[in-house]
PyMOL Python script that loads the backbone (N, CA, C, O; Angstrom):
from pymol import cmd

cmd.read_pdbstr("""\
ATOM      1  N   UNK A   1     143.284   9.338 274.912  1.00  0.00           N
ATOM      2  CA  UNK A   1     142.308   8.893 273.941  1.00  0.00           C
ATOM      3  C   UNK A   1     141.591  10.118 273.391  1.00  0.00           C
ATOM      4  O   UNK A   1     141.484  11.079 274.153  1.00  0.00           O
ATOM      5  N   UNK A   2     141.141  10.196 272.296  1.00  0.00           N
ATOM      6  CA  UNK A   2     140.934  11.191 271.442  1.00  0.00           C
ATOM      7  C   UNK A   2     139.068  10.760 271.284  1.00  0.00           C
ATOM      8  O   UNK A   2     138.534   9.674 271.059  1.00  0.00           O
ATOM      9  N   UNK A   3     138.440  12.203 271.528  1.00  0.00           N
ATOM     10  CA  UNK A   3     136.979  11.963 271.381  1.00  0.00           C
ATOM     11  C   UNK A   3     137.004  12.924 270.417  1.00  0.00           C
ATOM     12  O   UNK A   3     137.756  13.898 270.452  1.00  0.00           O
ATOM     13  N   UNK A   4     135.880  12.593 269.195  1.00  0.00           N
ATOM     14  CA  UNK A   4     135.476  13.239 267.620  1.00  0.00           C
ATOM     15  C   UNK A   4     135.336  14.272 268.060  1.00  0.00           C
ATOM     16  O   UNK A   4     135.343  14.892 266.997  1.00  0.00           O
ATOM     17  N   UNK A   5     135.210  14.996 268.783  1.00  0.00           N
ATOM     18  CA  UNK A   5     134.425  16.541 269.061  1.00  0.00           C
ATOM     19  C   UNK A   5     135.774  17.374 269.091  1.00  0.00           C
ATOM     20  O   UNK A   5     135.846  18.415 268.438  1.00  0.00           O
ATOM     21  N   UNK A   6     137.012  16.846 269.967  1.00  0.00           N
ATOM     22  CA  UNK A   6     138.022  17.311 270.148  1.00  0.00           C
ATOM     23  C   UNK A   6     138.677  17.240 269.215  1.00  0.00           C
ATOM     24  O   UNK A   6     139.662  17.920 269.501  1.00  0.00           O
ATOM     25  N   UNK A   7     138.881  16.626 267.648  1.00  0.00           N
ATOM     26  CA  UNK A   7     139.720  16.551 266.941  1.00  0.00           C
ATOM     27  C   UNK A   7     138.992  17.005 265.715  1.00  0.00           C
ATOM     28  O   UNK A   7     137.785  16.845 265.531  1.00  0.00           O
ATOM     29  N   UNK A   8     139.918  17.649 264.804  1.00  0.00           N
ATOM     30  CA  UNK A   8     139.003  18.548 263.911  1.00  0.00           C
ATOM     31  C   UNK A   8     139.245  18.156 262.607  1.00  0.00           C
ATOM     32  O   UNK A   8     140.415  18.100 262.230  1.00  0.00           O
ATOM     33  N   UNK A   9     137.972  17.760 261.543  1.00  0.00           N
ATOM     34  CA  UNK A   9     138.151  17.589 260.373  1.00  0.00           C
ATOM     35  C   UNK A   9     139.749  17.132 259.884  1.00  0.00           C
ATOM     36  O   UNK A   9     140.089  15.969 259.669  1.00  0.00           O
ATOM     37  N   UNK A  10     140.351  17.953 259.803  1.00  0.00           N
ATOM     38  CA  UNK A  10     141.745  18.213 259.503  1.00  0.00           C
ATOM     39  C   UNK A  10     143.398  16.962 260.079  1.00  0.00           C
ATOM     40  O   UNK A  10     144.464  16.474 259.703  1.00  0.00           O
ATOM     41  N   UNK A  11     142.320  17.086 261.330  1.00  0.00           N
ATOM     42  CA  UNK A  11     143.165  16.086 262.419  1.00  0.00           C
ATOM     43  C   UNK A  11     142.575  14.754 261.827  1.00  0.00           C
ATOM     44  O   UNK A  11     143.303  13.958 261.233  1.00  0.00           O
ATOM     45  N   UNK A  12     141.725  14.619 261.943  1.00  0.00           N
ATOM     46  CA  UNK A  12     141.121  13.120 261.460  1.00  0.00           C
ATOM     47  C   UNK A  12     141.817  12.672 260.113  1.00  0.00           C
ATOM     48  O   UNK A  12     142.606  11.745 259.929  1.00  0.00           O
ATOM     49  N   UNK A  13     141.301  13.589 259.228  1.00  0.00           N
ATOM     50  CA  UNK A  13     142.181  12.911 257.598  1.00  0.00           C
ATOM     51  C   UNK A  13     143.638  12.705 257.909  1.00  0.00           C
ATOM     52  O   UNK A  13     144.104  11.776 257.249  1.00  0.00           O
ATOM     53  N   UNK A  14     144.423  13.235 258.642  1.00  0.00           N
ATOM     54  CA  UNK A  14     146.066  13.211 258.979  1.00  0.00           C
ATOM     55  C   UNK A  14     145.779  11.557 259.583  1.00  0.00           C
ATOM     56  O   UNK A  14     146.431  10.680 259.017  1.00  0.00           O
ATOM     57  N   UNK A  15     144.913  11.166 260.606  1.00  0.00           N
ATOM     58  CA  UNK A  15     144.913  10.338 261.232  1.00  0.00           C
ATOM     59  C   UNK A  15     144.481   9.231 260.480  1.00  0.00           C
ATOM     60  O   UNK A  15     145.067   8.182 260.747  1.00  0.00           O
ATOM     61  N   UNK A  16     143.541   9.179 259.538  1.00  0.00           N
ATOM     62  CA  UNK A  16     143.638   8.662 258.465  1.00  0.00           C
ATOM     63  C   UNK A  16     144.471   8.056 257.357  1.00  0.00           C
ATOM     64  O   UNK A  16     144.495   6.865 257.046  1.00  0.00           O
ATOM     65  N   UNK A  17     145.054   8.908 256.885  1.00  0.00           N
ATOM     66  CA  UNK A  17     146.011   9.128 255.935  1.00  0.00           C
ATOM     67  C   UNK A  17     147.351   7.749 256.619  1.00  0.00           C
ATOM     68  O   UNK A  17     147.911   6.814 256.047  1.00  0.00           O
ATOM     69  N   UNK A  18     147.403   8.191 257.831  1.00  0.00           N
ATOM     70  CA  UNK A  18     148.731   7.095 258.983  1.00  0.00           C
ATOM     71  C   UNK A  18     148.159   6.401 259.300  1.00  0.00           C
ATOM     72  O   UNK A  18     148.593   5.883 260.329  1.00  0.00           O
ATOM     73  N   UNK A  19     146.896   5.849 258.808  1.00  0.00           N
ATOM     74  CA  UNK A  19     146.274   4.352 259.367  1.00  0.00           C
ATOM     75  C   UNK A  19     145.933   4.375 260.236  1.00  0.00           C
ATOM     76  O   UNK A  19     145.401   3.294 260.489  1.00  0.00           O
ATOM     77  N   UNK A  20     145.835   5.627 261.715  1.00  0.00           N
ATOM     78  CA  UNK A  20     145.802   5.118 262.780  1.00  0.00           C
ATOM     79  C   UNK A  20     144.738   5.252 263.508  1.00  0.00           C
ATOM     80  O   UNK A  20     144.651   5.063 264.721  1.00  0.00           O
ATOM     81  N   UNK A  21     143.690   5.674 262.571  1.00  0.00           N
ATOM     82  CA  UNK A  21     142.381   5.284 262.661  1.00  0.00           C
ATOM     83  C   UNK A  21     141.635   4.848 261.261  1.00  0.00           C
ATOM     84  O   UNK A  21     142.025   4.927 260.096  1.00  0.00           O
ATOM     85  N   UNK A  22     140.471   4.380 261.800  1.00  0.00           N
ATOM     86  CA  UNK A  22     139.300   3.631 260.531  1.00  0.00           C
ATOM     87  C   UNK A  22     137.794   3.539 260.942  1.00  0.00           C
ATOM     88  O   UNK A  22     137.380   2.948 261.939  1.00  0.00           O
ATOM     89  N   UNK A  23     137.038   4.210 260.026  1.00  0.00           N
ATOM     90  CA  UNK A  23     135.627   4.488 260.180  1.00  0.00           C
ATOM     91  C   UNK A  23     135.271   3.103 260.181  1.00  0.00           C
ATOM     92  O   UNK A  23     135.668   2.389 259.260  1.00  0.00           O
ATOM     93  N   UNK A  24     134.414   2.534 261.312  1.00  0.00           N
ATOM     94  CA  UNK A  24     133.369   1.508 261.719  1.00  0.00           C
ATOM     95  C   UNK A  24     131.993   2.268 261.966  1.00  0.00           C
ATOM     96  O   UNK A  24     131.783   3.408 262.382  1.00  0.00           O
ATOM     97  N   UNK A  25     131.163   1.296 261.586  1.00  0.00           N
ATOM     98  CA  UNK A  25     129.620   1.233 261.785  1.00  0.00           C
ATOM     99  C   UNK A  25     129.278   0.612 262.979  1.00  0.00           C
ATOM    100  O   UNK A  25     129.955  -0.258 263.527  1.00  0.00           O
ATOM    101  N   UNK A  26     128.445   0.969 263.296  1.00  0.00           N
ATOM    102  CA  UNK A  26     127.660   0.318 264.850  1.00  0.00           C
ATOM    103  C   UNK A  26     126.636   0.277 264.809  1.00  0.00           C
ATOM    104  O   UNK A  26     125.973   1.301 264.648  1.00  0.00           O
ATOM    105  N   UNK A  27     125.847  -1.453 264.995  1.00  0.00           N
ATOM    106  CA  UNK A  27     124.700  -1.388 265.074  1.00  0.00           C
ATOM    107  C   UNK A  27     124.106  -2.211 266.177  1.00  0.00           C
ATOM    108  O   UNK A  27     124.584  -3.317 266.433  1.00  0.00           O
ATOM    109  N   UNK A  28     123.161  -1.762 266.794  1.00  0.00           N
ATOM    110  CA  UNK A  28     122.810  -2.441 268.063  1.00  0.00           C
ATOM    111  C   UNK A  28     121.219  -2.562 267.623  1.00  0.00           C
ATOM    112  O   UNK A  28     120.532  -2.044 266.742  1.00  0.00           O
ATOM    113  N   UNK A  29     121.043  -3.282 268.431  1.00  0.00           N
ATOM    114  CA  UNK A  29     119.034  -4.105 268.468  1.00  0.00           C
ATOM    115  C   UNK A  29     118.397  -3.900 269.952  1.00  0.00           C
ATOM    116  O   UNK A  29     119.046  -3.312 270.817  1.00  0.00           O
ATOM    117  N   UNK A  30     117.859  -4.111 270.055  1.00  0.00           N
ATOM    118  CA  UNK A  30     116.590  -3.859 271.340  1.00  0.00           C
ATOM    119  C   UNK A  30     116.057  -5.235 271.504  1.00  0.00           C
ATOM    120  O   UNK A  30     115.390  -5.517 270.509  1.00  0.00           O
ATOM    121  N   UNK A  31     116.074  -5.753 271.967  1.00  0.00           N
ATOM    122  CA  UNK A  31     114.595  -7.426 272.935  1.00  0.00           C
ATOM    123  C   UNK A  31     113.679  -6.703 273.862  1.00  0.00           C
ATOM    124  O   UNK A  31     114.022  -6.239 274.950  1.00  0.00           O
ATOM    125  N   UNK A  32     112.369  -6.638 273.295  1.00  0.00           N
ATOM    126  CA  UNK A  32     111.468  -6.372 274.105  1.00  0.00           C
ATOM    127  C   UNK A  32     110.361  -7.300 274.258  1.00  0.00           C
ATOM    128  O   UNK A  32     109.960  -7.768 273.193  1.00  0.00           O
ATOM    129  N   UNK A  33     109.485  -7.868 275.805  1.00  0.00           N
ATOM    130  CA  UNK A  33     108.678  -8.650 275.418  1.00  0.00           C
ATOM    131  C   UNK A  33     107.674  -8.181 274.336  1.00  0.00           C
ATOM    132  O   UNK A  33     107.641  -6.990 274.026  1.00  0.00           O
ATOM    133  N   UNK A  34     106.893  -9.044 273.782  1.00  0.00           N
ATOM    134  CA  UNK A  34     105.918  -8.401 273.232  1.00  0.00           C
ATOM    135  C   UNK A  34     104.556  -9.063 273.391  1.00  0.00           C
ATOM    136  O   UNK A  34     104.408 -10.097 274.043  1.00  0.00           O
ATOM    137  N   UNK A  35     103.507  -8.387 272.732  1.00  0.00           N
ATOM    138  CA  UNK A  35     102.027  -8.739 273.220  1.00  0.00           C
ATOM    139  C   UNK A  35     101.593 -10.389 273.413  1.00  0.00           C
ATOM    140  O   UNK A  35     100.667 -10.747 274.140  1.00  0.00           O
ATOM    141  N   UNK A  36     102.259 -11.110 272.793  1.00  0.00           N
ATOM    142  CA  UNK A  36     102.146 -12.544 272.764  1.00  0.00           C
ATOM    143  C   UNK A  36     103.046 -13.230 273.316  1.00  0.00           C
ATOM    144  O   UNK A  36     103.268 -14.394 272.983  1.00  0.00           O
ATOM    145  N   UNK A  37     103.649 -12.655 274.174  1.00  0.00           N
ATOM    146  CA  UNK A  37     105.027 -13.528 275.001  1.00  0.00           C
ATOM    147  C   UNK A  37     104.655 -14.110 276.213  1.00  0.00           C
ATOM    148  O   UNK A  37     103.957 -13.576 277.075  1.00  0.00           O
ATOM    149  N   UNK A  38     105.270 -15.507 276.255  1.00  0.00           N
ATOM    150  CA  UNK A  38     104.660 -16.485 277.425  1.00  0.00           C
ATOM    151  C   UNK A  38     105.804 -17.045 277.464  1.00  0.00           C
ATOM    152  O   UNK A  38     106.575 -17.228 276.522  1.00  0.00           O
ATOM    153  N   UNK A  39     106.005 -17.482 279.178  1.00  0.00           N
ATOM    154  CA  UNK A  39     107.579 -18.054 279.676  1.00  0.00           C
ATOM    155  C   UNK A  39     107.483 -19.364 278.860  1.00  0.00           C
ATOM    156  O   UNK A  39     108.477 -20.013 278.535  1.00  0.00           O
ATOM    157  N   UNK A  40     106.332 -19.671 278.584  1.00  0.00           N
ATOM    158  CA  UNK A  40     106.986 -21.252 278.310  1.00  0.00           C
ATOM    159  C   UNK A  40     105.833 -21.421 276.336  1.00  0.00           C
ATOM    160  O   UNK A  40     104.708 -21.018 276.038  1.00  0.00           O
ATOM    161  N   UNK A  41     106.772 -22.094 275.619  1.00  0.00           N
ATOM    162  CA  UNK A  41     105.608 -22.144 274.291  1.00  0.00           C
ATOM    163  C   UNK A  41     104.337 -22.487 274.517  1.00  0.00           C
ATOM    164  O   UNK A  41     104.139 -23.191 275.507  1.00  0.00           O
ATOM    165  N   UNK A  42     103.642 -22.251 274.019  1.00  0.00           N
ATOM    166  CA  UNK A  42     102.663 -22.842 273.814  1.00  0.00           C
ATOM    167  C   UNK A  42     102.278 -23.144 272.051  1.00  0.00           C
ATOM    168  O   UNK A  42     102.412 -22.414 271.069  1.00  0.00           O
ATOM    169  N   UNK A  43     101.525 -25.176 272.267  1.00  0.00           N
ATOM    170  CA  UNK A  43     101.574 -25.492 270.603  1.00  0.00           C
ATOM    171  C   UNK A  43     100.498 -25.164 270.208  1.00  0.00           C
ATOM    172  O   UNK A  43      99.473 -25.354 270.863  1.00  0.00           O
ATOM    173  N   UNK A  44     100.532 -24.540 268.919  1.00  0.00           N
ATOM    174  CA  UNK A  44      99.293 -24.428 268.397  1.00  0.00           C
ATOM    175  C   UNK A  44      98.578 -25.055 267.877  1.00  0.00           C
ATOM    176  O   UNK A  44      97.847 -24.074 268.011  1.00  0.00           O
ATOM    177  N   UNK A  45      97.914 -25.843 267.310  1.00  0.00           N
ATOM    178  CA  UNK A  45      97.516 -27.126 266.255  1.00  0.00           C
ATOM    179  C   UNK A  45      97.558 -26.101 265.144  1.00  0.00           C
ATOM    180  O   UNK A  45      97.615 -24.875 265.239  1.00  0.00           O
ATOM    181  N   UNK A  46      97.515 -26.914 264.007  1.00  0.00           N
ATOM    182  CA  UNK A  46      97.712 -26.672 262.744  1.00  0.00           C
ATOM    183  C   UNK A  46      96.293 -27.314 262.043  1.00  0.00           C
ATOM    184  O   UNK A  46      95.656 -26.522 261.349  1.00  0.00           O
ATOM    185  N   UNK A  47      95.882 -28.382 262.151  1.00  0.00           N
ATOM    186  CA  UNK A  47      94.825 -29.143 261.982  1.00  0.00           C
ATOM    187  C   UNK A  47      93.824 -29.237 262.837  1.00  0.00           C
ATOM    188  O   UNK A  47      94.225 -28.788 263.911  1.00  0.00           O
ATOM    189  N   UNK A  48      92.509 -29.661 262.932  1.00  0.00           N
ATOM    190  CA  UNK A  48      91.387 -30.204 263.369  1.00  0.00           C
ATOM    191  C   UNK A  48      91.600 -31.689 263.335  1.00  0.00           C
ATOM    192  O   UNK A  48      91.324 -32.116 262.214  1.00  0.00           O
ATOM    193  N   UNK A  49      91.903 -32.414 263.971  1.00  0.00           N
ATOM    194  CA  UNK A  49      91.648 -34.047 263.857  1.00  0.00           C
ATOM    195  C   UNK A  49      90.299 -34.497 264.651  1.00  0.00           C
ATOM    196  O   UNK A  49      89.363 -33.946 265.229  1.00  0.00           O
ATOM    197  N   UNK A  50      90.616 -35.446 264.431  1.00  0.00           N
ATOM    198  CA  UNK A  50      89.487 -36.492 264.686  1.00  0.00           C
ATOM    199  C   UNK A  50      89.095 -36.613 266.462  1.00  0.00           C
ATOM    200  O   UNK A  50      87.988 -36.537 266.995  1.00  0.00           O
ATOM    201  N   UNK A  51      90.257 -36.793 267.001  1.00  0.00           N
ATOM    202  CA  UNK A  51      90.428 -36.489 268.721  1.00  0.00           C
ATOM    203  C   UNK A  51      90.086 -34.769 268.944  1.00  0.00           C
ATOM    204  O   UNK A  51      89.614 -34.487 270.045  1.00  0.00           O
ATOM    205  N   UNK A  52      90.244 -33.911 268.210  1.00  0.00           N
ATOM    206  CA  UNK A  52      89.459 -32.661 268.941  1.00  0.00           C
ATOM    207  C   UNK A  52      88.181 -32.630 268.728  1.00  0.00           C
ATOM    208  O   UNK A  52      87.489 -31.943 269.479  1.00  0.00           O
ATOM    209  N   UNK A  53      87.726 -33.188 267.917  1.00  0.00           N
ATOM    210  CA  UNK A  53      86.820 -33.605 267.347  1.00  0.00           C
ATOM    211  C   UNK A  53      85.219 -33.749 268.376  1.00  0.00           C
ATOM    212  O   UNK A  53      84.122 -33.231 268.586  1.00  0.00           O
ATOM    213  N   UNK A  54      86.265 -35.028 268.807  1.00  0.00           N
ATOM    214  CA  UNK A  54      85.185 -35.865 269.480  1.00  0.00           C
ATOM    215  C   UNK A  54      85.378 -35.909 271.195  1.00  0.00           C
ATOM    216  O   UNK A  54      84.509 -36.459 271.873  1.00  0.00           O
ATOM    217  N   UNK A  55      86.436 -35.362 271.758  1.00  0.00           N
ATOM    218  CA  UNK A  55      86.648 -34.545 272.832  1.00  0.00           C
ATOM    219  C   UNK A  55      86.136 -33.618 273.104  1.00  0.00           C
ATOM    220  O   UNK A  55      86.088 -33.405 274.316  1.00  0.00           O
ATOM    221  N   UNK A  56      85.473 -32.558 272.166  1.00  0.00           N
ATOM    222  CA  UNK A  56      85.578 -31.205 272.506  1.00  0.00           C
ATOM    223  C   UNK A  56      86.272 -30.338 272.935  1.00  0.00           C
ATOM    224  O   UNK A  56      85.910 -29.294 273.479  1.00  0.00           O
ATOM    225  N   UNK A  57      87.749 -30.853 272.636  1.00  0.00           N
ATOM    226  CA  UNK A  57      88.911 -29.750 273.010  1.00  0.00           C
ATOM    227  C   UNK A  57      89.084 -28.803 271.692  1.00  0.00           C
ATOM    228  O   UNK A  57      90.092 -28.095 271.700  1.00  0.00           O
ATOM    229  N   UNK A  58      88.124 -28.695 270.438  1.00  0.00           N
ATOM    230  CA  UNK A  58      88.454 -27.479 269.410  1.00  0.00           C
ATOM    231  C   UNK A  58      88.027 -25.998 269.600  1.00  0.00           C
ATOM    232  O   UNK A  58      88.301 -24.999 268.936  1.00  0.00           O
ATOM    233  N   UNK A  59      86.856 -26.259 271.321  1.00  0.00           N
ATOM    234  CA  UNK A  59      86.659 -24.852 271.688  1.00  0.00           C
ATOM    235  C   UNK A  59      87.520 -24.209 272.384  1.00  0.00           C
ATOM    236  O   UNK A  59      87.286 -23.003 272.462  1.00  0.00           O
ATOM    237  N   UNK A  60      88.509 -24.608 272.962  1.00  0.00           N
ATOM    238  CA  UNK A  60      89.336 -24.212 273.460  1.00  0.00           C
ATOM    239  C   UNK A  60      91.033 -24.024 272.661  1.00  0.00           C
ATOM    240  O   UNK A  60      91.954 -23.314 273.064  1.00  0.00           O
ATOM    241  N   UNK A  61      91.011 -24.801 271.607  1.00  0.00           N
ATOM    242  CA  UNK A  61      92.344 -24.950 270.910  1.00  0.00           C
ATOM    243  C   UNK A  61      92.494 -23.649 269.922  1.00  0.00           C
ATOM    244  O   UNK A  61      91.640 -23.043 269.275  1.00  0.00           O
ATOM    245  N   UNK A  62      93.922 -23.453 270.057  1.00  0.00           N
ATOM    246  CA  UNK A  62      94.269 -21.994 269.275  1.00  0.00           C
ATOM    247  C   UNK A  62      94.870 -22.744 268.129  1.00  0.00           C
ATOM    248  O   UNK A  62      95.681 -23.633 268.388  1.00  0.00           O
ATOM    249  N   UNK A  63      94.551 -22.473 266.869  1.00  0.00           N
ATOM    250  CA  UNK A  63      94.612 -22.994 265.348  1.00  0.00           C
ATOM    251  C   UNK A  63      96.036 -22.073 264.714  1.00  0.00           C
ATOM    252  O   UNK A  63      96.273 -20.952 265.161  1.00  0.00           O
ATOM    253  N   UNK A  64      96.774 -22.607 263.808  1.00  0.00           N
ATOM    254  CA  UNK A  64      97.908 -21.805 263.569  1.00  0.00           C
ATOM    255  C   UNK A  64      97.160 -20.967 261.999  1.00  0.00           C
ATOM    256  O   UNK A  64      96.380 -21.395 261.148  1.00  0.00           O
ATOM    257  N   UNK A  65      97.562 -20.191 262.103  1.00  0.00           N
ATOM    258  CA  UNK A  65      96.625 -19.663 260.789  1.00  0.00           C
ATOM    259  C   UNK A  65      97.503 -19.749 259.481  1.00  0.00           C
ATOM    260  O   UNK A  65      98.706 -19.489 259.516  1.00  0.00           O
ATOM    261  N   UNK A  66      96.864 -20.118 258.345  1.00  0.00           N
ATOM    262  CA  UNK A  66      97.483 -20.696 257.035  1.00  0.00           C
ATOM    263  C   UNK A  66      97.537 -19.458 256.249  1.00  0.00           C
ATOM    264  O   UNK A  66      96.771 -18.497 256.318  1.00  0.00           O
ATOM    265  N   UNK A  67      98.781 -19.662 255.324  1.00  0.00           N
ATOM    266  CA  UNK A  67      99.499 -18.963 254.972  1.00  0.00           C
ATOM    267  C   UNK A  67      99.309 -19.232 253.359  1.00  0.00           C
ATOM    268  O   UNK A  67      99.864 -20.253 252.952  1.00  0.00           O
ATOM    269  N   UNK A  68      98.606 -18.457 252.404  1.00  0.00           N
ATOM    270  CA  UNK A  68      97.800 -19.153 250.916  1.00  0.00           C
ATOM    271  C   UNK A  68      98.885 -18.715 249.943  1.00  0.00           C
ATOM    272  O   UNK A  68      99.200 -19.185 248.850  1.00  0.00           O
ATOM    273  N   UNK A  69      99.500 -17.411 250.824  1.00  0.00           N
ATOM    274  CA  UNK A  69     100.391 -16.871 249.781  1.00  0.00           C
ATOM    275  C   UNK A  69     101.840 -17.646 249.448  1.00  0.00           C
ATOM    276  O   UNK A  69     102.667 -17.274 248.616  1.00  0.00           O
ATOM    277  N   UNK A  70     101.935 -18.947 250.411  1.00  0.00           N
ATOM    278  CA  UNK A  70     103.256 -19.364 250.401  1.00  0.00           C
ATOM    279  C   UNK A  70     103.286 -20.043 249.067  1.00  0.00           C
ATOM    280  O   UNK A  70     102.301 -20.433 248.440  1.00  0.00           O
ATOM    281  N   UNK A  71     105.106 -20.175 248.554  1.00  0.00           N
ATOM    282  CA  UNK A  71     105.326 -20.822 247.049  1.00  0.00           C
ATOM    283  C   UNK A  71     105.286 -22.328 247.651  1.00  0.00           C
ATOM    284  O   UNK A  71     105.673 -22.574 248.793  1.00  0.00           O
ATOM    285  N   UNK A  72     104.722 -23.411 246.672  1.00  0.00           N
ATOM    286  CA  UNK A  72     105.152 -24.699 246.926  1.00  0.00           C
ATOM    287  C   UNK A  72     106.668 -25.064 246.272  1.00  0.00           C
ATOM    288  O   UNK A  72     107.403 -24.280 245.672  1.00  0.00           O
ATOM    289  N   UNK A  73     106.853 -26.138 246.496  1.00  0.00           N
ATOM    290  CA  UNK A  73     108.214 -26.730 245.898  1.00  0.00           C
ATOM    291  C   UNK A  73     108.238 -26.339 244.313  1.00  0.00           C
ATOM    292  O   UNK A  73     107.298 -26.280 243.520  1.00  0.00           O
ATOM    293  N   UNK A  74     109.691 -26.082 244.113  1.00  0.00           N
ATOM    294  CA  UNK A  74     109.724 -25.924 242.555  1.00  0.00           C
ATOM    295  C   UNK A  74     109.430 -27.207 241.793  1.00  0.00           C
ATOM    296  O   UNK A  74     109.580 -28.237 242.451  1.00  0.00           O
ATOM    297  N   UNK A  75     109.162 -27.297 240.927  1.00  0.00           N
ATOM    298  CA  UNK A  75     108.857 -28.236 239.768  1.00  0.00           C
ATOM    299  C   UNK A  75     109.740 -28.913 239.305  1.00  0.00           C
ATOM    300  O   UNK A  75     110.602 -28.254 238.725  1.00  0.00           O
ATOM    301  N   UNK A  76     109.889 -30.009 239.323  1.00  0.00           N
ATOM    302  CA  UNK A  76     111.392 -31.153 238.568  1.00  0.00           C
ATOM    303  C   UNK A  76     111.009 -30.849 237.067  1.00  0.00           C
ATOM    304  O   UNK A  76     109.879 -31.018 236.609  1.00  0.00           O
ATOM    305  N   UNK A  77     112.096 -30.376 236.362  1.00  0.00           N
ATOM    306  CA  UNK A  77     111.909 -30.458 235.190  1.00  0.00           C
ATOM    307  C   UNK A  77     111.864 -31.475 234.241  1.00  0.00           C
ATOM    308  O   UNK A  77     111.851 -31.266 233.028  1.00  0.00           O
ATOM    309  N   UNK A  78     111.833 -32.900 234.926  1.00  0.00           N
ATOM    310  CA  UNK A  78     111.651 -34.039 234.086  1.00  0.00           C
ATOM    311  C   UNK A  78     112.887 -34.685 234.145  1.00  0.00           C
ATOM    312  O   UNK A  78     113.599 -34.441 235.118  1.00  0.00           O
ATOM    313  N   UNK A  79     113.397 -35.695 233.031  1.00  0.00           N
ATOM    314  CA  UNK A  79     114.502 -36.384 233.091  1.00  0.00           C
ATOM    315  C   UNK A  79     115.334 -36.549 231.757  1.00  0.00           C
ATOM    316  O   UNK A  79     114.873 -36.369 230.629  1.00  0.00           O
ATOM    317  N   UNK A  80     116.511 -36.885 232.031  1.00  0.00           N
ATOM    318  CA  UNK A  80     116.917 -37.169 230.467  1.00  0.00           C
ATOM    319  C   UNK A  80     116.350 -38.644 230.153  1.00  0.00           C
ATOM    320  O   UNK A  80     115.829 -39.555 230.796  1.00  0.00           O
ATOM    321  N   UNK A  81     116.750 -38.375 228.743  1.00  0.00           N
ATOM    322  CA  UNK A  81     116.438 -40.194 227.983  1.00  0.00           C
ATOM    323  C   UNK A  81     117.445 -40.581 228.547  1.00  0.00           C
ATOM    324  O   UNK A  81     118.333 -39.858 229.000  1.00  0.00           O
ATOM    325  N   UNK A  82     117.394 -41.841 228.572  1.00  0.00           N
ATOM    326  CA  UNK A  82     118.940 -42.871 228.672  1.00  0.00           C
ATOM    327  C   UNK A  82     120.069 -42.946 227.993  1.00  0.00           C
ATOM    328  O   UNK A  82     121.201 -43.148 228.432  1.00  0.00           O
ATOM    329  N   UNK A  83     119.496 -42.664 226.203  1.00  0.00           N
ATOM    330  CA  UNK A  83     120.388 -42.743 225.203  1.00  0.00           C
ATOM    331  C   UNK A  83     121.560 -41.510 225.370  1.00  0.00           C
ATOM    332  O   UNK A  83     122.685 -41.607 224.879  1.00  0.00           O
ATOM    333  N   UNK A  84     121.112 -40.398 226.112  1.00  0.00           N
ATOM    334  CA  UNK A  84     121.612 -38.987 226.389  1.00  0.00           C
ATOM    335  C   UNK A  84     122.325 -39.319 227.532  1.00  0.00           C
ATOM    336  O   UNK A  84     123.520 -39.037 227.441  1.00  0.00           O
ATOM    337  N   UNK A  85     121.773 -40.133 229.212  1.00  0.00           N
ATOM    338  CA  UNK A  85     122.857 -40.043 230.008  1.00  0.00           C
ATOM    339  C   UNK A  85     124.081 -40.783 229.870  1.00  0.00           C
ATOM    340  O   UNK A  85     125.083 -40.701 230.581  1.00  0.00           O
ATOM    341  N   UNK A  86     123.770 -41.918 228.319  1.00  0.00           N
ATOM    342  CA  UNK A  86     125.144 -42.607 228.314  1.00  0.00           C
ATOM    343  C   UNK A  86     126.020 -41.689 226.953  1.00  0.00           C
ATOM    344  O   UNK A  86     127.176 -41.917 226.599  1.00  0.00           O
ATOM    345  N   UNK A  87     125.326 -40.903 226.516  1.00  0.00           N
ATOM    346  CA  UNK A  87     126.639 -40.157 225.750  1.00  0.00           C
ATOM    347  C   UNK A  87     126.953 -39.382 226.092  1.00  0.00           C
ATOM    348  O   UNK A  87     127.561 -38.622 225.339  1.00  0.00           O
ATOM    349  N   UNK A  88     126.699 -38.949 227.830  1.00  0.00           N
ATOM    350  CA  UNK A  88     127.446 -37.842 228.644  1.00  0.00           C
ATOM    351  C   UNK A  88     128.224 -38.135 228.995  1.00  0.00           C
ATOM    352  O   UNK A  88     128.925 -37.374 229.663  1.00  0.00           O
TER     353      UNK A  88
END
""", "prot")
cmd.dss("prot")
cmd.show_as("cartoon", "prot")
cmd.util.cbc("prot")
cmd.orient("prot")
């Protein structure tokens, strides 16, 4: 088996040239825990209702935080007339 260091410019394009090698990319990733990692989920509420309310579980509840910049649904552009979907 042939390691890049041992084979020179020269050798490679020959090896090339006969197919009997081909440049690949390699990419690898890392998993690390991170500052907010817990073995098991935990839910966040999204809302205030009426039961945290009146429990007093909203001093303790972690809120999901809202997001203002998100797009809503695109817009239906309306419909055809009738007279138009029957002369399609």
């Amino acid at each position: 088996m042939y390691h890049q260091d041992a084979v020179d410019q020269d050798g490679i394009k020959a090896l090339k040239a006969r197919k009997l090698i081909a440049p690949q990319t390699w990419k690898g990733y890392s998993v690390k825990k991170g500052p907010n990692y817990a073995p098991k989920r935990k839910k966040v509420a999204t809302d205030l209702t009426r039961e945290n309310l009146q429990g007093g579980d909203w001093k303790e509840l972690e809120f999901k935080e809202y997001n203002f910049t998100a797009k809503g649904l695109p817009i239906e552009g309306g419909h055809l007339h009738p007279l138009l979907k029957a002369r399609i």
